[in-house]
N, C-alpha and C positions, 0 to 999 in steps of 0.2 A: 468273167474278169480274170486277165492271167494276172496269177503270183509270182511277184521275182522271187529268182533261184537266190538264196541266203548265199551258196557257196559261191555267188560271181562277185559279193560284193567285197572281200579279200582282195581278188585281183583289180578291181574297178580302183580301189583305195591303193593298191601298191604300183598302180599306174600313176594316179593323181599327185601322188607324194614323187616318185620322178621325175615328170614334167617339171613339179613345181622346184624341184632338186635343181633341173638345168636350168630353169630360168634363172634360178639364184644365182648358181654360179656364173652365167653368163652374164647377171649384171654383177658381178665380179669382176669380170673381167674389163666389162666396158668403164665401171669405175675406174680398174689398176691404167687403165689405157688414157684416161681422161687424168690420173696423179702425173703420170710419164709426161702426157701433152703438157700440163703446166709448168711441171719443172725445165723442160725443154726450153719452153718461151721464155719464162725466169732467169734462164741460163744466157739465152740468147740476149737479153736487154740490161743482165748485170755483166756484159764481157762488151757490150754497146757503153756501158756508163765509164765501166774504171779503164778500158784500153787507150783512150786518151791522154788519163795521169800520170803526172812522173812523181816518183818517189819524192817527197817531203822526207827531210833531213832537216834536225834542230840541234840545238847546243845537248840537248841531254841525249842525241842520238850517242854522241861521241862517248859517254859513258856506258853506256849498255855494250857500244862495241868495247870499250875497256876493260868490261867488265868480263864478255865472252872470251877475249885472250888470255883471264887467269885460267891454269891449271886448276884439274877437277879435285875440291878438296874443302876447305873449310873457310879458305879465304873468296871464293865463289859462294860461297850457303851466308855470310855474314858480310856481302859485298855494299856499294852504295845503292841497286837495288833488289828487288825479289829476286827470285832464282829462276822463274819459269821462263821472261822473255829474253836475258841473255843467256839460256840454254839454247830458244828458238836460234838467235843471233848467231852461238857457237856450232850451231848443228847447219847454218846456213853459209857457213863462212865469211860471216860478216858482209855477204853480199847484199846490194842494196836489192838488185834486180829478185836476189833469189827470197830473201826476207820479204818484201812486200808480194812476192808470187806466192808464198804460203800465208803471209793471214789474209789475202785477198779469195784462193781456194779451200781454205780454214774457215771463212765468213761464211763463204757460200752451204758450202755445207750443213755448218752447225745453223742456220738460221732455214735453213729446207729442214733437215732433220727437227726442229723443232716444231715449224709448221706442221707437217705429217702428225706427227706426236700428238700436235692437241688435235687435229682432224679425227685421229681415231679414237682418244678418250672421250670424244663427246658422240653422243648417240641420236642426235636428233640431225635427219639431211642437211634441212638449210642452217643449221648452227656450224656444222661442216665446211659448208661453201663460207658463210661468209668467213671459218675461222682461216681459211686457205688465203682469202684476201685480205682479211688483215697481217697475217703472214707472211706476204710478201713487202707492204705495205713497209714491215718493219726491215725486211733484207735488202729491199733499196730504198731505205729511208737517204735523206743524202748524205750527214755526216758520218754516217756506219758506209756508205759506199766510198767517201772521199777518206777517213780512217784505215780503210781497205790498203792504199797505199802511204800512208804515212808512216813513219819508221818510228813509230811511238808506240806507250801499251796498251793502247787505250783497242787497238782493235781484238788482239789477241786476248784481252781479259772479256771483250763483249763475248768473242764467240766462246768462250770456255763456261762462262756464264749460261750464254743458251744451250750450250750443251748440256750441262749440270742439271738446268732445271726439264728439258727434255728426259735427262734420264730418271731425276725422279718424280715425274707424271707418269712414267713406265713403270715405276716401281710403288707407287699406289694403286693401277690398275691393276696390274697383271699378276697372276699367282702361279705357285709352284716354282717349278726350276725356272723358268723364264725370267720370274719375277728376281731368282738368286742371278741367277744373270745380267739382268740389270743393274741390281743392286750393285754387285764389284764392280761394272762397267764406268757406274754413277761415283763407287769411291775414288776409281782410278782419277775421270774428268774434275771430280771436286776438288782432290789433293793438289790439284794441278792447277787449278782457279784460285786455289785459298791461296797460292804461294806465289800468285800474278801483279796482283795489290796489296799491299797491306793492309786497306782499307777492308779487307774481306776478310779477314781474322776477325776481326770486329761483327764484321754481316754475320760469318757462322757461327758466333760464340750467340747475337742475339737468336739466330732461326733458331739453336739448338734448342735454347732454354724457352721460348716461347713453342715451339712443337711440344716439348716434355706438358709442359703445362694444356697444351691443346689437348694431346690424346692422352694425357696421365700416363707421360714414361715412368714415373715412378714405381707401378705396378710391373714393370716387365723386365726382366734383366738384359734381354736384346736392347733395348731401347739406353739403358746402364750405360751399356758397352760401348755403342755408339754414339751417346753422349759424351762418355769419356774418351773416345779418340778422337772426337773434335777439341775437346778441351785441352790435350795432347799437343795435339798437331798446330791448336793456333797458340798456344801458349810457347811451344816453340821458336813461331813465327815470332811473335811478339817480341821473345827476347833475344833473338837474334837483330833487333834494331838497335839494340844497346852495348852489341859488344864492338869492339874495335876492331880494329881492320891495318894493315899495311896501306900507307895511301896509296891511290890510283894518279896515273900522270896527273888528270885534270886537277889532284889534290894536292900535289907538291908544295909546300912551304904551309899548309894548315897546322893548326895545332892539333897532334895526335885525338885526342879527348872530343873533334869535331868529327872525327871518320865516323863513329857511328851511322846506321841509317835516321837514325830519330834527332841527332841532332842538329841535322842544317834547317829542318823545318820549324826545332823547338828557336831555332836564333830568329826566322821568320817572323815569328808568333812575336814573339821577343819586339824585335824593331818596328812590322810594319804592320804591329797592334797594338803590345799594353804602352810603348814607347807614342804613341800618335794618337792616344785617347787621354782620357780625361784622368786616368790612373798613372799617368806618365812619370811620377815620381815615387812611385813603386821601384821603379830600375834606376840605373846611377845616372845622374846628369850624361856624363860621355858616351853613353849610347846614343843620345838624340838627336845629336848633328849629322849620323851614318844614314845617309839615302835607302840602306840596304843591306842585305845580310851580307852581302858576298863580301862588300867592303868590309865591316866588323870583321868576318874569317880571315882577312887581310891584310888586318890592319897592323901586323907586326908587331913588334916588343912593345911598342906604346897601347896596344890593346890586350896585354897580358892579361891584367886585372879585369877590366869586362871581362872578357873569357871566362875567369876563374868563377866571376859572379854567378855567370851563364849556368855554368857545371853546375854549380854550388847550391842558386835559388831560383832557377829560370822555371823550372818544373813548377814548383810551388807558385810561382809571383803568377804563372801563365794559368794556374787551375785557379786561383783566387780572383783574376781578372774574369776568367770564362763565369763564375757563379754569384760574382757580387753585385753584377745587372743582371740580371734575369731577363726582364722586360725588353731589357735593350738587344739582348742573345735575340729576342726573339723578333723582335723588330727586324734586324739583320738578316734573318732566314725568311722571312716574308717577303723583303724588299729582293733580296738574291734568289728569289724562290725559281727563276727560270736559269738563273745559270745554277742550281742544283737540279732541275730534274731534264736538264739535257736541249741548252743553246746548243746552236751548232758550233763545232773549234775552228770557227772560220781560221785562226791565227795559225793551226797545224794542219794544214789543209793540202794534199799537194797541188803542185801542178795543173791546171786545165780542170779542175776540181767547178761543178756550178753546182750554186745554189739555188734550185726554178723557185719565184716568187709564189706559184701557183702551182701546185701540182697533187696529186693522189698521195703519191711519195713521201708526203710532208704531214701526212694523216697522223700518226702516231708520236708526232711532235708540235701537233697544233694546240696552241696553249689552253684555247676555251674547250676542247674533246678533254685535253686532260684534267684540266677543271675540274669540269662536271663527274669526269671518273672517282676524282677523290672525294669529292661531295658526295657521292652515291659510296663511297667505297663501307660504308656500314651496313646499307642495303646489301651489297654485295657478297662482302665479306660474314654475313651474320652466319650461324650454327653452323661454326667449323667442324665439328663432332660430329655432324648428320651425315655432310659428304666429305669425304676426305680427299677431294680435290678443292674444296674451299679452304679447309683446311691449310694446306699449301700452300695456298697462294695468298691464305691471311699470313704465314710466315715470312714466304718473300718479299711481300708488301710493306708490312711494315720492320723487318730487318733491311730492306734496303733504304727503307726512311733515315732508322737508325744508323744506317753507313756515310749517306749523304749527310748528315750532321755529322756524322766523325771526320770524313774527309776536309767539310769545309772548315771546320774549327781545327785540323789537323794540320795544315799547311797555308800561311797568309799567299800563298803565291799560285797562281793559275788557276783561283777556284772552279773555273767552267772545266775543266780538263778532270781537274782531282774527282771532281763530283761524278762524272759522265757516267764511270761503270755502275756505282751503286744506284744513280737516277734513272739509269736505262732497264734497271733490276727491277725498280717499284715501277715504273711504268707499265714496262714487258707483265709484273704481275696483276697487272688493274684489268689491262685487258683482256688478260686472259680470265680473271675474274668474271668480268661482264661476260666474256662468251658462257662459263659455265651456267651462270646463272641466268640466261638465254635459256641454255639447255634445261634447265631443273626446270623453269614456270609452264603454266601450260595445266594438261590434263598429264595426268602419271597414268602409266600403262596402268591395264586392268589389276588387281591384286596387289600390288606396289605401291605404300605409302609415300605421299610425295615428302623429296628432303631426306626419305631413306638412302641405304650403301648400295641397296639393290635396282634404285632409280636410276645410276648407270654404271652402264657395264665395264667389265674387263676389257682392256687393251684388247681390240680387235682389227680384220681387217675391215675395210671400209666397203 
């Protein structure tokens, strides 16, 4: 009987482990080569969808450019609105062509970058595939494609959105410097999202305080830190809607005390709510004849005193309407529940813009998919402490809940528009939800308790 030589079996194994070296990398490569071929096609059928549409221009287009013409300064940071898209605006020269050419190459982007993003957090093939097709699924959904060209914020706050939460999926994976890398990358995008809507002051002040409580920031002084520069940053925002302003042409003959950003919406609230419900004499008789806010802003010397009211007790009359039906608040957001989590803005729509009755495209805004997502969302969402991608996306989910109820009780006017960014935030976080938890079920690698941090891996490639 020959005996193997012990000394071959070093080289036999440092052969083995080679081969198996290049194969890996070779399917590395055919992976990276098969992400290039999708995005390619993605590219080629989202420049097939929006080369058609012309710019959509609305009455509040006129203000953002108004806005972009003041001087950089304090009268821009406390203007009629946020600061981010008529920087976009100023930084475009109030072109129409050049403005919808960047958040239309802005979308693209941030909604690929994000796909990628969850593609690599998740560790299981086909949770991969299919998260690349629901990916897409959301970057030519059609009102984020027909958005693409409309001259409103609604596009610009979607993609700062996905970017945000892209960067911090990066930043719960990945460790070390990369992970400080992302980290600043994710405060830069964030700062710049929080200050897109106002409505988002709101989403960050809920993620913050509901994170602290998820992973017990109270224990850590990073966590301090970064709770308190949100607190900062939106608490700024916040009151920056209550200072005044020099009026904007479109504002000429208001009364000073209406320039605020908070209060053309608090006079909304005002006439085409507690004035139109059953509380209607809460406010003065001479509001109720007004079709509208804009006429009340209008209405000249003979509307002095409304006004004053306004200032005076609109705040108070408008929170005492919001909390003395309860039942009824809630009735309301049941009945409006699809133009909260993302009708389409057919009315801001531009030009040659369709909407396919039937299509793949329509996946992530089909009412009964999202249904069932919320329905399931406790399954989904359960021991956020186990993985800290559930984690995450129990923050996004339910603070974007909480934003779509600020927005809608925030402004009686265009509820489907107000609501769209925080409803596309809790959407965007269900399904990524469901993909993780895709990923987590199953058999858990050998030695790796399932629902553990070590269940999946660090930001890798794919």
């Amino acid at each position: 009987m020959t005996v193997p030589d012990p000394s071959a079996r070093p080289a036999a194994t440092a052969s083995i482990v080679r081969r198996l070296g290049s194969i890996g990398r070779a399917g590395q490569v055919v992976r990276w080569i098969a992400i290039v071929a999708v995005v390619a096609v993605a590219r080629w059928r989202w420049q097939q969808l929006i080369g058609p549409q012309t710019p959509f221009i609305e009455w509040d287009t006129q203000v953002f450019q108004q806005i972009a013409k003041l001087p950089l300064g304090f009268d821009l940071v406390f203007s009629s609105k946020p600061l981010v898209v008529p920087l976009v605006y100023r930084a475009c020269d109030n072109d129409a062509l050049a403005i919808t050419g960047f958040q239309a190459e802005l979308a693209f982007a941030a909604w690929t970058i994000l796909t990628v993003t969850v593609a690599l957090v998740l560790r299981r093939r086909w949770t991969r595939v299919l998260a690349i097709g629901v990916g897409l699924c959301f970057l030519l959904e059609p009102t984020r494609v027909g958005s693409a060209t409309s001259m409103m914020p609604e596009s610009i706050n979607d993609s700062l959105m996905a970017l945000s939460i892209a960067g911090l999926l990066a930043v719960v994976r990945l460790t070390g410097r990369p992970r400080i890398a992302a980290a600043v990358a994710t405060g830069v995008l964030g700062l710049a999202w929080l200050y897109a809507r106002d409505v988002n002051l709101v989403i960050a002040l809920t993620a913050t305080g509901l994170a602290m409580v998820v992973w017990r920031g109270w224990t850590s002084r990073t966590a301090w830190l970064i709770a308190a520069s949100v607190v900062v940053a939106s608490g700024v925002g916040l009151w920056s809607t209550s200072v005044a302003h020099a009026p904007l042409p479109y504002q000429q003959g208001w009364d000073l005390r209406f320039t605020p950003r908070g209060a053309y919406p608090l006079i909304t609230n005002i006439v085409d709510r507690v004035a139109r419900s059953d509380d209607a004499a809460d406010v003065p008789a001479g509001i109720r004849p007004y079709a509208g806010a804009m006429q009340l802003v209008w209405g000249g010397p003979d509307a002095r005193p409304l006004h004053d009211w306004i200032i005076a007790h609109g705040t108070a009359t408008y929170a005492r309407w919001l909390v003395r039906h309860p039942f009824a608040r809630i009735r309301e957001l049941v009945a409006d529940r699809w133009h909260i989590l993302g009708s389409p803005l057919s009315k801001t729509m531009p030009g040659h813009w369709v909407y396919p009755a039937m299509s793949p495209r329509r996946l992530t805004s089909n009412h009964w998919i999202v249904t069932l997502l919320l329905l399931a969302s406790p399954l989904l969402l359960r021991r956020p402490r186990a993985d800290p991608l559930c984690g995450l996306m129990l923050c996004i989910v339910v603070s974007g809940g909480v934003g779509a109820v600020a927005a809608y009780y925030g402004d009686a006017t265009e509820l489907t528009r107000h609501c769209y960014g925080a409803g596309q935030q809790l959407v965007t976080g269900l399904f990524v939800a469901l993909l993780a938890w895709l990923d987590r079920v199953g058999r858990a690698r050998p030695g790796v308790a399932r629902g553990s941090r070590a269940a999946t891996p660090p930001l890798a490639a794919p």
